[in-house]
N, C-alpha and C positions, 0 to 999 in steps of 0.2 A: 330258553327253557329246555329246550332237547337235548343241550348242553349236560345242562345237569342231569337231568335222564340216567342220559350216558355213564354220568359219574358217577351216582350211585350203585349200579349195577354192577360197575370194576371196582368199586369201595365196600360194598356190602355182600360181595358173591353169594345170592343166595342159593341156596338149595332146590331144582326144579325136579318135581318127579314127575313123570313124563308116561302116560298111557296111550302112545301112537302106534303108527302104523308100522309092519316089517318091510315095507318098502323104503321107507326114509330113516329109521329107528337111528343109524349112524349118523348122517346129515343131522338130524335133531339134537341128538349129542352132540356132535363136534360143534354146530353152532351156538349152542348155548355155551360150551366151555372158551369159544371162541370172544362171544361178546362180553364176558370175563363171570359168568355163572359157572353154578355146578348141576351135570344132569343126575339123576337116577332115572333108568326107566324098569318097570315093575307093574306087571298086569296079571300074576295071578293072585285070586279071591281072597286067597289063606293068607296074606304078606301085604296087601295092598292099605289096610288100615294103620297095618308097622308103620309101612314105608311114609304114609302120608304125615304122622304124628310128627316124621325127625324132618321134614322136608318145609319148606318156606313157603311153596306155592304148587298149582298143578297145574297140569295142561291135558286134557282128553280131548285125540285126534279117532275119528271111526273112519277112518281110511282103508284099514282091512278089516270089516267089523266080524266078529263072530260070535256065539252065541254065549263063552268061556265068558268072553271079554266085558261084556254087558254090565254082565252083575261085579264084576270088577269095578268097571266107570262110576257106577250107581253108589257102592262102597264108599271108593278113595271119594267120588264129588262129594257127598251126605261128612262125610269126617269131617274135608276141607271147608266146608263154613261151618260146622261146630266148633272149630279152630280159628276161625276167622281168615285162613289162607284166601288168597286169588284165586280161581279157577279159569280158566281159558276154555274154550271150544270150538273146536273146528271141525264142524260139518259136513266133511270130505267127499263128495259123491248125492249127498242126502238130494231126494228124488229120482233117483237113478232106480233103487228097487223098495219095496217097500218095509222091507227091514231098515236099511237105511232110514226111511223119512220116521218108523211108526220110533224109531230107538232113540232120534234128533228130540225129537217130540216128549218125548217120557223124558229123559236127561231136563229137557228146558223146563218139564214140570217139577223134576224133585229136584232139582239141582239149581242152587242163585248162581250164575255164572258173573264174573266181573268185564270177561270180553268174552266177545262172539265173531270169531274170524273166519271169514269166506268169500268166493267170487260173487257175482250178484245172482247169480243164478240161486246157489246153494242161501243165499239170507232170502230172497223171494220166495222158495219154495218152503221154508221157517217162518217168514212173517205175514206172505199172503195164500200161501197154497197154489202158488205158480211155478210149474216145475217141467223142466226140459230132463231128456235120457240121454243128455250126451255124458254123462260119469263127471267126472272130476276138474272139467274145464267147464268153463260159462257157455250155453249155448249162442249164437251166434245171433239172436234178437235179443239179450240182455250185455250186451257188451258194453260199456260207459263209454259214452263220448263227450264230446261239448254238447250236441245237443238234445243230450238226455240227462246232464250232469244234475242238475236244479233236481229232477226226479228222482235220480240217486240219494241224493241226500233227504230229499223229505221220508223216501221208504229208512234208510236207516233212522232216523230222528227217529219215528216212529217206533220202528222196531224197539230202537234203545231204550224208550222212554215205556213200550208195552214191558219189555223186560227187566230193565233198569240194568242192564248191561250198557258201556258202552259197544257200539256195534262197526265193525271196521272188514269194508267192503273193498277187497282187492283187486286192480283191474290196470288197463292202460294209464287210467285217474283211480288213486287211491280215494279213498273216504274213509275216515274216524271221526265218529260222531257218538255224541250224547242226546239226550232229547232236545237239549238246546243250542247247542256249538257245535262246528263238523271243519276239519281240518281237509282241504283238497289238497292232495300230496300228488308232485308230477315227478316222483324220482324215480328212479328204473331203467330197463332196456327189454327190447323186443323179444333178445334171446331169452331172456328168462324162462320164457314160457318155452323154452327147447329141454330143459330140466325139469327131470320129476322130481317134486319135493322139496323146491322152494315157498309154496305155501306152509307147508308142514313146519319146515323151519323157522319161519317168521310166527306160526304159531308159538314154536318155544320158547323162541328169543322174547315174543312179547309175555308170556310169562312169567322173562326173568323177568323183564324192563317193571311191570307195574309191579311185583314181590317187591323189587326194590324202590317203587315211589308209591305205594298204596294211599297215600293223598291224593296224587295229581294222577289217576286212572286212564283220562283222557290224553293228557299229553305223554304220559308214559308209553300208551299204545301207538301214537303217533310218532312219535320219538323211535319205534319200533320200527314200523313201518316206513320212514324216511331212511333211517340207516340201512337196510334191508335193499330197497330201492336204490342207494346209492354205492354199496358194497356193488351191484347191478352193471352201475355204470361203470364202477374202480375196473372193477373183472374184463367185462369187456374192451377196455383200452391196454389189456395186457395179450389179448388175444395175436396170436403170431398165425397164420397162413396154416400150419402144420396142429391147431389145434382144434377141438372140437369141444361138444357138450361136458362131456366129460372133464375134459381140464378146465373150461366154465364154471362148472360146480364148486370143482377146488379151488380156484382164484375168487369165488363170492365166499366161499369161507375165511380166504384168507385177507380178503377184502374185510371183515368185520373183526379178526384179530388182532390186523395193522389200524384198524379205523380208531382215530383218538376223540376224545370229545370234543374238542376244538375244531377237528375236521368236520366233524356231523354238522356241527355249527354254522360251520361256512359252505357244505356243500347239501344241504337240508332243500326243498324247494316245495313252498308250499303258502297257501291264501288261507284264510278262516271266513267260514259263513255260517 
């Protein structure tokens, strides 16, 4: 299944216009043109309903959130299901200030989102009102392990099924999950988390992934998230002595522009519960 995922997305390039952060804004490009989509990114008010109209799906990342940007998100998201596009969301930081959580909030109210991507921290603090101030990483009592895994996944189920998103929880153990099936993904590497703006990125990428399979929602997002994870591992068995975070980043990009569908296929690693 992840196969074809894959395939679609380099068969059908679609169009992602992209409302993130100026931290990652290049990263989310390159990777989405990487895993064979097209980005726009376009976040002033006057342009962003243009933009949405020629575009195939969206993604709204509030990673640098500001006050412009807001009624922008609110804009392109309200267009994109009057169009019937995907919408993505990743709720970068939310609980850290309360602009953040009060903006997460309003977005999930006027806006049907098709995915909702984040650490467990950031879905916790969206689905129960449990919220840690460490920003943009998971606080250090919501980390996924083995033996909290089972509770991972009922809080997404949950989540998913209060929103009708599905909901895909990033961590040591991925989870993408519907209200009824959840994919436990063990692909990745440690360093990842030495890079800013690999969350960012896998939000886009999952963007293209379900623009291009709006059927299969769920395993598109997983299919995301696996190749993302394994790009992860590609990168870091290129690592030489003399390189760093930074040549990391580039080698996970270029990990997902070398990645073929047949590779995702065989290097995929993941259970369903």
């Amino acid at each position: 299944m992840f196969q074809k995922m894959f395939e679609n997305v380099r068969g059908k390039n679609p169009l992602i216009h992209n409302i993130t952060n100026y931290v990652t804004v290049n990263d989310c490009a390159n990777i989405v043109i990487a895993c064979g989509a097209s980005p726009i990114m376009a976040d002033d008010k006057d342009e962003v309903e243009d933009i949405t109209n020629i575009c195939d799906g969206l993604n709204i990342n509030i990673g640098t959130l500001n006050s412009r940007t807001i009624e922008s998100m609110l804009i392109a998201g309200k267009r994109a299901n009057e169009l019937g596009h995907p919408v993505v969301l990743d709720p970068v930081g939310v609980g850290a200030s309360k602009l953040r959580t009060e903006t997460a909030l309003r977005l999930l109210n006027e806006i049907k989102f098709t995915v909702i991507r984040g650490n467990i921290s950031e879905i916790k603090t969206l689905a129960v009102g449990s919220a840690t101030n460490k920003g943009v990483d998971a606080g250090i009592g919501d980390r996924i392990s083995e033996d909290n895994l089972d509770d991972a996944i009922c809080l997404a189920k949950a989540f998913a099924e209060k929103t009708g998103a599905v909901v895909a929880i990033t961590g040591s153990v991925d989870i993408v999950a519907d209200s009824q099936k959840a994919y436990c993904i063990r692909n990745g590497h440690q360093m990842m988390s030495s890079v800013t703006g690999t969350g960012c990125q896998l939000s886009a990428m999952t963007a293209a992934f379900v623009t291009a399979n709006p059927d299969h929602v769920l395993d598109a997002t997983a299919a995301a998230v696996s190749a993302m994870g394994y790009a992860g591992e590609i990168a870091y068995g290129r690592m030489s002595k003399q390189d760093g975070n930074s040549s990391y980043r580039n080698y996970i990009i270029d990990a997902i522009y070398n990645m073929t569908p047949e590779d995702l296929k065989k290097g995929a690693k993941y259970e369903v519960r």
